[in-house]
C-alpha positions in Angstrom: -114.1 -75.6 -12.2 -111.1 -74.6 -10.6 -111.4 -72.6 -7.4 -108.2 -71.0 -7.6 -106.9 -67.4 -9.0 -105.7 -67.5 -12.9 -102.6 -65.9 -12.6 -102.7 -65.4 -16.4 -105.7 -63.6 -16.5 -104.4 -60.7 -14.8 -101.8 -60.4 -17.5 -104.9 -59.6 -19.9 -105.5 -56.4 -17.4 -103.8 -52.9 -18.8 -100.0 -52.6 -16.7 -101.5 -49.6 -15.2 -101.0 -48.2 -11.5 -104.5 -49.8 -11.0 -103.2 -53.5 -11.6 -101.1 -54.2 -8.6 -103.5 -53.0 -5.8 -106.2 -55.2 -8.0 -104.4 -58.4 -7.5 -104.4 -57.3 -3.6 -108.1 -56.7 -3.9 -109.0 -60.1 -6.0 -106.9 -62.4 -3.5 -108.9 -60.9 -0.3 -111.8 -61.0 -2.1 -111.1 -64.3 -2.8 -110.7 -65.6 0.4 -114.7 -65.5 1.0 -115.7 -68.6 0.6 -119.1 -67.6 0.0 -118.2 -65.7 -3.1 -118.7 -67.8 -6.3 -117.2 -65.6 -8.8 -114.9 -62.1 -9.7 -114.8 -59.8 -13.3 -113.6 -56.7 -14.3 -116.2 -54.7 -16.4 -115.8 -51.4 -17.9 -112.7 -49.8 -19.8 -109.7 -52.3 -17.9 -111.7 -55.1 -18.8 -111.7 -53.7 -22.6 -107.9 -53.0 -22.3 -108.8 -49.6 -23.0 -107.6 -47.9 -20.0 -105.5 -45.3 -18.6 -104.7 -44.4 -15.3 -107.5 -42.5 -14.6 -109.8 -45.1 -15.3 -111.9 -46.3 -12.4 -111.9 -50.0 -11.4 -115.2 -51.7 -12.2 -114.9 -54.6 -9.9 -117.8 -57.3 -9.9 -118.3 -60.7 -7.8 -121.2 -62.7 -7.2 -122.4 -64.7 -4.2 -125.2 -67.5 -4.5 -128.7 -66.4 -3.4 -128.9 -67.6 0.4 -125.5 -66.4 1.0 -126.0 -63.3 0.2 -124.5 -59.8 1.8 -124.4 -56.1 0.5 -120.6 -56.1 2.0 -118.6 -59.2 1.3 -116.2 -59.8 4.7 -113.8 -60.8 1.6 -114.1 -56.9 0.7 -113.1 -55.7 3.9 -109.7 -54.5 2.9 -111.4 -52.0 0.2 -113.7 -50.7 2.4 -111.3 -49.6 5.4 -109.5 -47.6 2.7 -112.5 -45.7 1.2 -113.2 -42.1 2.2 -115.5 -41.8 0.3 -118.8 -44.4 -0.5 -121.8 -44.1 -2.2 -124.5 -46.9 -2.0 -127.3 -47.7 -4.4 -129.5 -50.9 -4.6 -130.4 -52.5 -7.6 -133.1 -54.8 -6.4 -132.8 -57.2 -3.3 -129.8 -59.1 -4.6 -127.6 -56.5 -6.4 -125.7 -53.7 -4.8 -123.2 -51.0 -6.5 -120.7 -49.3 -3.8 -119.0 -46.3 -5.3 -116.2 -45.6 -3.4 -113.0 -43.2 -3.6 -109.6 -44.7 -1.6 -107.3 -43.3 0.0 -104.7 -44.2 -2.7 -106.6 -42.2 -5.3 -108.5 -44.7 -7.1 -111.9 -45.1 -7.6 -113.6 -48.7 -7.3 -117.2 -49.4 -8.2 -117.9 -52.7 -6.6 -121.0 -54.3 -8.0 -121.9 -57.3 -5.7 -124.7 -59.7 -7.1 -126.2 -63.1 -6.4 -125.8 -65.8 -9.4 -129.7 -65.6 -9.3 -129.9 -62.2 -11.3 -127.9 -62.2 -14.7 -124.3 -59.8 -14.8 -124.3 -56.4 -16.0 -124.0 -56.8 -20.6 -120.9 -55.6 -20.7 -117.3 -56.9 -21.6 -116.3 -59.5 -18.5 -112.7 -60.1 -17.8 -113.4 -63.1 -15.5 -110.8 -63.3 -13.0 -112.0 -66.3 -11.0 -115.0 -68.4 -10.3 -115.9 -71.5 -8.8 -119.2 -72.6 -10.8 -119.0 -73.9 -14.3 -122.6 -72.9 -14.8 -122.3 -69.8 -13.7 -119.2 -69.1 -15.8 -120.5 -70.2 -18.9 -123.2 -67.1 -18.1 -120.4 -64.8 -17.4 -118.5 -66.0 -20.7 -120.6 -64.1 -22.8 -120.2 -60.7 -22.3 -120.5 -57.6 -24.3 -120.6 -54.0 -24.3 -124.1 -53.1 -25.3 -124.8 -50.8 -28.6 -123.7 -47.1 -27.8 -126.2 -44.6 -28.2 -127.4 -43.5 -31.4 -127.4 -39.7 -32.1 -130.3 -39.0 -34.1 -130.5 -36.2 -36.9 -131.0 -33.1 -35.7 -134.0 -31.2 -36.1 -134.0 -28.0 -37.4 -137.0 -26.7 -35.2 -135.0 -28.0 -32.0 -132.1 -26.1 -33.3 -134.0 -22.9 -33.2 -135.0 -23.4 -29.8 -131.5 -24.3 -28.6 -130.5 -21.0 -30.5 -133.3 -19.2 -28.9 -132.4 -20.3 -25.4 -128.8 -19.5 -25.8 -129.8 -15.9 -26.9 -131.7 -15.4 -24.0 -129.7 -16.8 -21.4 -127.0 -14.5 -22.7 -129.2 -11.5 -21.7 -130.0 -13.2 -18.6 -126.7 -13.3 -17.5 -125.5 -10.4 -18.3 -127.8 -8.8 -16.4 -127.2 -10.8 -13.2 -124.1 -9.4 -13.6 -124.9 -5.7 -13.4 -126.6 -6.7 -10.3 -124.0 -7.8 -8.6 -124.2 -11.6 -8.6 -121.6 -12.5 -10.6 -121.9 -16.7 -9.3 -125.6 -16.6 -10.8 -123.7 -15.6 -14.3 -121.0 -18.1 -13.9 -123.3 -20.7 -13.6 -125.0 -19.4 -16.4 -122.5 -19.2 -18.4 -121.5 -22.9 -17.9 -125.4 -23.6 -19.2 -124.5 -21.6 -22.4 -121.3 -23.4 -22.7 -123.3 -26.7 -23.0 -125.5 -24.9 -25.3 -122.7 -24.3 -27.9 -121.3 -27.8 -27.6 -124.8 -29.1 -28.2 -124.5 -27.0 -31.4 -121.0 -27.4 -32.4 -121.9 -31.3 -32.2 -124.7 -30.3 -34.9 -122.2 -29.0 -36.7 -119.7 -31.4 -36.7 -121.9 -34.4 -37.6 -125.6 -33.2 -38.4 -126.9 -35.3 -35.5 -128.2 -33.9 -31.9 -126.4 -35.4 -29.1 -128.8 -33.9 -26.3 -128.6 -32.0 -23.5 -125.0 -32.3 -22.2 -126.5 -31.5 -18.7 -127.8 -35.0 -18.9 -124.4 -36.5 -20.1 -122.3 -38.7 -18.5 -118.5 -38.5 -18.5 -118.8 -41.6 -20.9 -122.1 -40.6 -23.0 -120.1 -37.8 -23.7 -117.0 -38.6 -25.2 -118.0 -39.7 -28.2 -119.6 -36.3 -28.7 -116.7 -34.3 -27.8 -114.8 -36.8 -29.9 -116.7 -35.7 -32.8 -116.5 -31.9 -32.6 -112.6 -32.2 -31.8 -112.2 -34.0 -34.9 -114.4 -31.8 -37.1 -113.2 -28.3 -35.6 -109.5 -29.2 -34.5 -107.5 -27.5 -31.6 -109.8 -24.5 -31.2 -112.7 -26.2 -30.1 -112.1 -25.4 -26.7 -111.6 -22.1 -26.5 -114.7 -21.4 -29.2 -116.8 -23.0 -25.8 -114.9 -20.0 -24.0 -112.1 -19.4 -20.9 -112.7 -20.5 -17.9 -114.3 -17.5 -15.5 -112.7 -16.7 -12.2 -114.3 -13.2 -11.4 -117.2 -10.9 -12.9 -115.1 -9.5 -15.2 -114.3 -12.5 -17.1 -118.2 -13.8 -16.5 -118.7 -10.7 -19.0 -116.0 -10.8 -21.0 -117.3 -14.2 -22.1 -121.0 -13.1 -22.3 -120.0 -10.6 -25.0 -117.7 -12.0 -27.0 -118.2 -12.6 -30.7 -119.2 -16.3 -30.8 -120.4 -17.8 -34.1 -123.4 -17.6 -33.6 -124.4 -13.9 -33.8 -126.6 -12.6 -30.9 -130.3 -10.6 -30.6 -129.2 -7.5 -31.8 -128.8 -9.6 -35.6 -132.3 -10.0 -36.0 -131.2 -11.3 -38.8 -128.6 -13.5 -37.9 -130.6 -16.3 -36.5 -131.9 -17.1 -40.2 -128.7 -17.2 -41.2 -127.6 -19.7 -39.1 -127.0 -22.7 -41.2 -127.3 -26.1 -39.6 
């Protein structure tokens, strides 16, 4: 197993701004002789992404050589200004960090004891053939199946929306117009829940619970059903009280409690 770089892997990685800081990272990273091997995961490891996409950066150490901070990541951790820190376990820590150049790297560092994160692996280097051969077989696991939507759950999400939009107004008239903007970004996720329902028939959940990437296919599915005016049918963006009301009483598509009719009408 070669214990050098493979140039020609890197040309496999998106020609982004991301990709020549990367090579920077990689080589220093490199360097430590106690780390075994590097990946990419995520959406550059795909060549999917853009350049906004974060850099999902992975290496692995063997088990009695192994450190939370690599000295070999030194370089990314004097630019970060922002980290975050969570263990996975004894051997397996993700550091979420912001840089002072604007990118975001999540670097997962592992022993070879514990098996990589399933995902797509864009191996980069690595110094055991064993341990490659694990790393060789990477894939993105299933995405997450929406299920049909039920139509006592819609109700309730109908119901909720209803009375949240009462709610809100009246924390308005009391003078506490950031309780209603916050409100109103609860409703939002309401409709979206329900537009998704629309769109394909299935429930996607809470979007409160969503992440940026759990979401996207949802949002992807009511943009294709419903076209350019999706966006605004979730409402404007509130900057004072004013607005906060304006959006509670406009006419969305969904009627309102003074229809007492209007929530058997809905049609889901």
């Amino acid at each position: 197993m070669s214990s050098t770089i493979d140039p020609a892997k890197f040309d496999l990685v998106p020609d982004l701004p991301q990709k020549k800081f990367l090579v920077d990272v990689v080589r220093g990273l490199w360097q430590d002789p106690v780390i075994v091997a590097v990946w990419l995961g995520g959406s550059l490891a795909r060549g999917e992404g853009d350049r906004n996409s974060d850099v999902d950066l992975r290496v692995a150490l063997r088990p009695e050589k192994y450190v939370r901070v690599p000295s070999g990541a030194t370089l990314l951790f004097q630019m970060a200004v922002v980290q975050q820190k969570l263990e996975f376990g004894d051997h397996a820590t993700l550091h979420h960090m912001l840089l002072d150049n604007g990118q975001i790297y999540d670097l997962f560092v592992q022993s070879t004891s514990r098996p990589p994160t399933s995902e797509r692996r864009l191996v980069l280097a690595c110094r055991d053939a064993q341990f490659a051969d694990v790393l060789s077989d990477g894939v993105d696991p299933a995405a997450a199946a929406f299920e049909a939507a039920n139509p006592l759950a819609v109700r309730r999400i109908i119901e909720g929306y209803w009375l949240g939009l009462l709610k809100h107004k009246k924390v308005i008239e009391r003078d506490l117009g950031i309780v209603a903007w916050e409100g109103e970004h609860r409703l939002r996720c309401l409709l979206l829940q329900l537009y998704h329902i629309l769109a394909t028939g299935k429930d996607c959940g809470d979007p409160l619970r969503m992440t940026i990437h759990t979401m996207s296919p949802a949002v992807r599915s009511i943009q294709a059903e419903i076209g350019p005016s999706a966006l605004a049918m979730l409402g404007n963006p509130s900057g004072h009280a004013g607005t906060t009301g304006g959006a509670c009483d406009a006419d969305r598509p969904l009627g309102g409690p003074d229809r007492p009719g209007a929530l058997d009408e809905a049609r889901f």
